[in-house]
KOLLUM-285811 format. One line per field, with one value per residue (C-alpha): residue number from 1; x, y, z; chain; residue in three letters. Coordinates in pm, 1 decimal, decimal comma. Each point is the difference from the previous one (the first is absolute). Last residue first. Example, Ala and Ser with C-alpha at 12.3 -4.5 7.8 and 13.67 -1.06 7.14 Angstrom:
2
k: 2 | 1 $
xx: 1367,0 | -137,0 $
yy: -106,0 | -344,0 $
zz: 714,0 | 66,0 $
c: A | A $
r: ser | ala $
This chain:
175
k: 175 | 174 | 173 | 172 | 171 | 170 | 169 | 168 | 167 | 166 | 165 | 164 | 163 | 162 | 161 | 160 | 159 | 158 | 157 | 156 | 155 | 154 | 153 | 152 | 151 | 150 | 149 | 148 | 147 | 146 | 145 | 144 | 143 | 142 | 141 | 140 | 139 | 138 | 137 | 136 | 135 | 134 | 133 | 132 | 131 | 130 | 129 | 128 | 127 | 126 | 125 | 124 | 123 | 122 | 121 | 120 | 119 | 118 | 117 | 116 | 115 | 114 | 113 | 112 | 111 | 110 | 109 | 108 | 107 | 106 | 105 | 104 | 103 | 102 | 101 | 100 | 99 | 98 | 97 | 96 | 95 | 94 | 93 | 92 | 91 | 90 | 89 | 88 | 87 | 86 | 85 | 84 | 83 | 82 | 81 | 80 | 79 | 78 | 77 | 76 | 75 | 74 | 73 | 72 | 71 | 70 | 69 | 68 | 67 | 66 | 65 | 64 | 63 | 62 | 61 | 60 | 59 | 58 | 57 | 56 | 55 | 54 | 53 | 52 | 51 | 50 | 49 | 48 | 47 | 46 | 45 | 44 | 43 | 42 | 41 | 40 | 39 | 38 | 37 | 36 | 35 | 34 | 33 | 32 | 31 | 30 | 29 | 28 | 27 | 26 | 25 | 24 | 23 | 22 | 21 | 20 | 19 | 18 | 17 | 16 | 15 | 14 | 13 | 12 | 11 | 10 | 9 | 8 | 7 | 6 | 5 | 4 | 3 | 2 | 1 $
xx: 10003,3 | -78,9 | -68,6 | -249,8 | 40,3 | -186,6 | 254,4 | -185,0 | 202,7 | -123,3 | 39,3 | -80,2 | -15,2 | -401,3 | -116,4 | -215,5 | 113,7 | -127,3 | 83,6 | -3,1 | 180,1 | -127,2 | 184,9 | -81,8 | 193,3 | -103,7 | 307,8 | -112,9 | -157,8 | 119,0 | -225,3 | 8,6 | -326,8 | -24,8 | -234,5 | -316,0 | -108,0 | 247,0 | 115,5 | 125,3 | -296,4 | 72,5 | 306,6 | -152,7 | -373,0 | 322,2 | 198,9 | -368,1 | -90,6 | 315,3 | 11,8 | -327,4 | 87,9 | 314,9 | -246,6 | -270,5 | 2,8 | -8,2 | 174,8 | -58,6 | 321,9 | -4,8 | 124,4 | 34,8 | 210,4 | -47,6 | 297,4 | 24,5 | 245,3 | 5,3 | 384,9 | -30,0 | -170,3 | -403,0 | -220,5 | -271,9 | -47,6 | -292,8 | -127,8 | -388,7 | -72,5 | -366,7 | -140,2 | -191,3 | -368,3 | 42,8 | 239,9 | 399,3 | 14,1 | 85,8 | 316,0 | 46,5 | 280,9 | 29,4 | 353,8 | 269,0 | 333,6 | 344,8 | 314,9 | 384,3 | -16,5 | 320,2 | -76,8 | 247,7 | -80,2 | -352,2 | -110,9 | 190,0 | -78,3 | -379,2 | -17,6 | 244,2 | -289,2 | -247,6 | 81,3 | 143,4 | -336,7 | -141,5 | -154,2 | -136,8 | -193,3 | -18,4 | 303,4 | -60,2 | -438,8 | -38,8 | 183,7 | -189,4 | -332,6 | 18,0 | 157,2 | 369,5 | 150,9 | -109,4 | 39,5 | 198,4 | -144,4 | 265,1 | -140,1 | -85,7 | -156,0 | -291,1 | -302,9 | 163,3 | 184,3 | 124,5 | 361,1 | 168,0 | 147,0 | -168,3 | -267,1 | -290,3 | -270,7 | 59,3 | 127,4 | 338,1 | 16,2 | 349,4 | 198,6 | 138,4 | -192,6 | 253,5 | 244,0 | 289,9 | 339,8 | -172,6 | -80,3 | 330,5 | 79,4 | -312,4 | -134,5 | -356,5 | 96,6 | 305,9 | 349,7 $
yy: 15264,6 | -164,1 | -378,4 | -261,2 | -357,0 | -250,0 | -339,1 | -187,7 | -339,8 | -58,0 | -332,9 | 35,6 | -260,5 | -51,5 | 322,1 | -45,6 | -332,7 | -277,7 | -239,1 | 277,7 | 73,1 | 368,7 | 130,6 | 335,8 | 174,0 | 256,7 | 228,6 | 198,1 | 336,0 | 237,7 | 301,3 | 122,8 | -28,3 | 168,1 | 299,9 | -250,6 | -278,4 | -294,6 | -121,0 | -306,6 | -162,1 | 179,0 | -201,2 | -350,4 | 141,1 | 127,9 | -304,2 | -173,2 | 247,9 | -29,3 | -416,4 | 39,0 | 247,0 | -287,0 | -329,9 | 226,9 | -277,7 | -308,6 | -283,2 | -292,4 | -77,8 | 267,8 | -44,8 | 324,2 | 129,4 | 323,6 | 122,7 | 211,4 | 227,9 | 66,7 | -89,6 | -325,2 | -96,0 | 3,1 | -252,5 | -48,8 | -302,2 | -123,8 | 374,0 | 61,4 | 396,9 | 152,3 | 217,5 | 300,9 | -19,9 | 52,5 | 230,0 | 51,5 | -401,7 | -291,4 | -193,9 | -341,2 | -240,2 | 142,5 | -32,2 | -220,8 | 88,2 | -10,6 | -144,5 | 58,0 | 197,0 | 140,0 | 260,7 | -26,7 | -323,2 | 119,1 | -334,5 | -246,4 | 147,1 | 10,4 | -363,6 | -115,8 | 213,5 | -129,6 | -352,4 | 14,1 | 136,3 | -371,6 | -44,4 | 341,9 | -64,5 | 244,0 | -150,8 | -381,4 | 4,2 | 282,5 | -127,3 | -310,0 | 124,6 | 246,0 | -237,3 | -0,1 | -147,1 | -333,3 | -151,6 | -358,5 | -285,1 | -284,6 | -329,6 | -337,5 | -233,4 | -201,5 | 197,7 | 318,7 | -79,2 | 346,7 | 98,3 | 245,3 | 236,1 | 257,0 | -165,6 | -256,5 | 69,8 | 339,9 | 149,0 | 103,6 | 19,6 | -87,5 | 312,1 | -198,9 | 333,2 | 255,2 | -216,4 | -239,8 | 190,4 | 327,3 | -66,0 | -71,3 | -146,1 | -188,5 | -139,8 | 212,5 | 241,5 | 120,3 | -72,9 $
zz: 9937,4 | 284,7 | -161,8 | 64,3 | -73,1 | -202,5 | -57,1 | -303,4 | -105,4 | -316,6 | -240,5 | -359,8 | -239,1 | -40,7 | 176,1 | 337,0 | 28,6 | 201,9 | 270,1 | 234,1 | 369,1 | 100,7 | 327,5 | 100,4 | 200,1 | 280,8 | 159,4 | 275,8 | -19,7 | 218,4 | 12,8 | 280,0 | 187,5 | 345,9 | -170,6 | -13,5 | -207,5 | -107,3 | -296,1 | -63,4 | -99,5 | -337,9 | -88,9 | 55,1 | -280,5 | -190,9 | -37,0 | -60,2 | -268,9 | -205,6 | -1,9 | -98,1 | -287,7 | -83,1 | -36,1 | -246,9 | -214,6 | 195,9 | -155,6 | 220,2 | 230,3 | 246,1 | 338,6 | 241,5 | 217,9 | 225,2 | 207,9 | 261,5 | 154,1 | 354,9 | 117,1 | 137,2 | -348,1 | -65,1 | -192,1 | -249,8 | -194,4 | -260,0 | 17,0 | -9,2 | -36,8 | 21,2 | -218,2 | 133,2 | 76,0 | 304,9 | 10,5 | 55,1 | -107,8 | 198,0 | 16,1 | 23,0 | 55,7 | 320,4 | 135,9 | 19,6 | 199,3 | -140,0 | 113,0 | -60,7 | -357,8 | -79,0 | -209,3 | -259,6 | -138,2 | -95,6 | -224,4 | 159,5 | 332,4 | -78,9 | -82,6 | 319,9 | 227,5 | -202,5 | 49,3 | 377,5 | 51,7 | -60,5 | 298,4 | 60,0 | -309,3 | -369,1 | -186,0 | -20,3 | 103,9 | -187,0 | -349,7 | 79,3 | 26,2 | -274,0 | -269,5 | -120,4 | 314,7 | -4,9 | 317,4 | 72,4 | 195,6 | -66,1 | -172,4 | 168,7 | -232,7 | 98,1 | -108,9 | 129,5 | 311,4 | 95,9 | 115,5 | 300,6 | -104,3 | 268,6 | 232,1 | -187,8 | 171,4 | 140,0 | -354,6 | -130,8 | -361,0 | -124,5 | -192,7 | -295,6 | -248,8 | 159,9 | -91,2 | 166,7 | -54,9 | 48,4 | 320,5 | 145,7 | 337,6 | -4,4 | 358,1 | -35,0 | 241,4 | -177,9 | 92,0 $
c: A | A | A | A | A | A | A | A | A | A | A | A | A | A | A | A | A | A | A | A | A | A | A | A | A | A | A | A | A | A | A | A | A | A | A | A | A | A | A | A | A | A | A | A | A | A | A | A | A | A | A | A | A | A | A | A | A | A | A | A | A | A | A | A | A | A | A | A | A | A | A | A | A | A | A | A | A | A | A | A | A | A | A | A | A | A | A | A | A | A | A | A | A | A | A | A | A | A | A | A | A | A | A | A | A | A | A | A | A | A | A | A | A | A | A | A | A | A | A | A | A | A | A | A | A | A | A | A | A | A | A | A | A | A | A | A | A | A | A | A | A | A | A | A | A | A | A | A | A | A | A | A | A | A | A | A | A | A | A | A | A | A | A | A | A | A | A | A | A | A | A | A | A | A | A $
r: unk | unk | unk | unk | unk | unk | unk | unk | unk | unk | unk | unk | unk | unk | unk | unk | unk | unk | unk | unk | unk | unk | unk | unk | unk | unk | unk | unk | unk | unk | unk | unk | unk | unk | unk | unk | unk | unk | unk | unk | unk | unk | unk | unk | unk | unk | unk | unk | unk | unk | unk | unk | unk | unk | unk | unk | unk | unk | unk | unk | unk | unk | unk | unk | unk | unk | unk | unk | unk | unk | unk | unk | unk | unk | unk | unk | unk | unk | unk | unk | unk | unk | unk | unk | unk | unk | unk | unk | unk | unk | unk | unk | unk | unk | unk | unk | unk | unk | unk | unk | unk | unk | unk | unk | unk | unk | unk | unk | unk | unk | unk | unk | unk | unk | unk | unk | unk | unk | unk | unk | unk | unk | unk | unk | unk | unk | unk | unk | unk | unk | unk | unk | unk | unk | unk | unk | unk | unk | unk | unk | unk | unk | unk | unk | unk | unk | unk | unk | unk | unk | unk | unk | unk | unk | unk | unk | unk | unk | unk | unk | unk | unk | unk | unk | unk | unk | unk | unk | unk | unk | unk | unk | unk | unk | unk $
């Protein structure tokens, strides 16, 4: 059973997750201006999408998220990290990810919330994957080259071609 008392997330909604708070604790309801209504979070802006997928609390989200989306990799628990990066310079660009996290086995995964049409969505998708690929190498002889996995989550509520949808799997062949 998961943390939160459901047996199965999917049956409730990612947007019924309650909000959790110290004032009010987890499910519990708010008096607003007499009538008592259930706390629930939003997940299609920032904050909520953070505070749902991108909290120790509610790993069992992601972790369930990511499973239903890479079934076969068996995703038991992840850990968070930095939700920044920082450029090779200074006056490099910087990289701000809604989500970033890392599986038992050392791949990480970037997901990000987009609901405003943002033209160039799919070249920033590009340069973060590669700012998360590049900080795995290392200086010196020792290195050797194993690059984990990095995936890059992008959940839209636009189009980038009316009528098409895309699934884009880059992978490198020996030829």
């Amino acid at each position: 059973m998961a943390a939160n008392g459901y047996d199965d997330l999917s049956a409730y909604g990612w947007s019924r997750a309650l909000l959790e708070d110290e004032r009010t604790g987890f499910g519990d309801e708010v008096d607003v201006e007499g009538d008592a209504l259930p706390r629930y979070i939003d997940p299609l802006n920032d904050w909520g999408f953070k505070r749902l997928f991108g909290t120790e609390m509610n790993k069992e989200f992601l972790v369930a998220f990511l499973t239903e989306i890479f079934p076969d990799k068996r995703i038991k628990d992840i850990t968070y990290l930095p939700t920044e990066q920082l450029g090779l310079a200074a006056g490099d660009r910087n990289a701000r990810f809604d989500v970033m996290c890392r599986d038992e086995s050392g791949e990480k995964f970037i997901v990000e919330i987009q609901l405003a049409y943002q033209k160039h969505f799919r070249e920033r998708a590009l340069y973060y994957s590669g700012m998360v690929m590049h900080s795995q190498g290392m200086k010196g002889k020792k290195w050797d080259y194993n690059i984990k996995g990095v995936y890059f989550i992008g959940l839209q509520n636009f189009s980038f071609r009316a009528g098409k949808r895309r699934r884009v799997d880059p992978k490198i062949f020996d030829t």
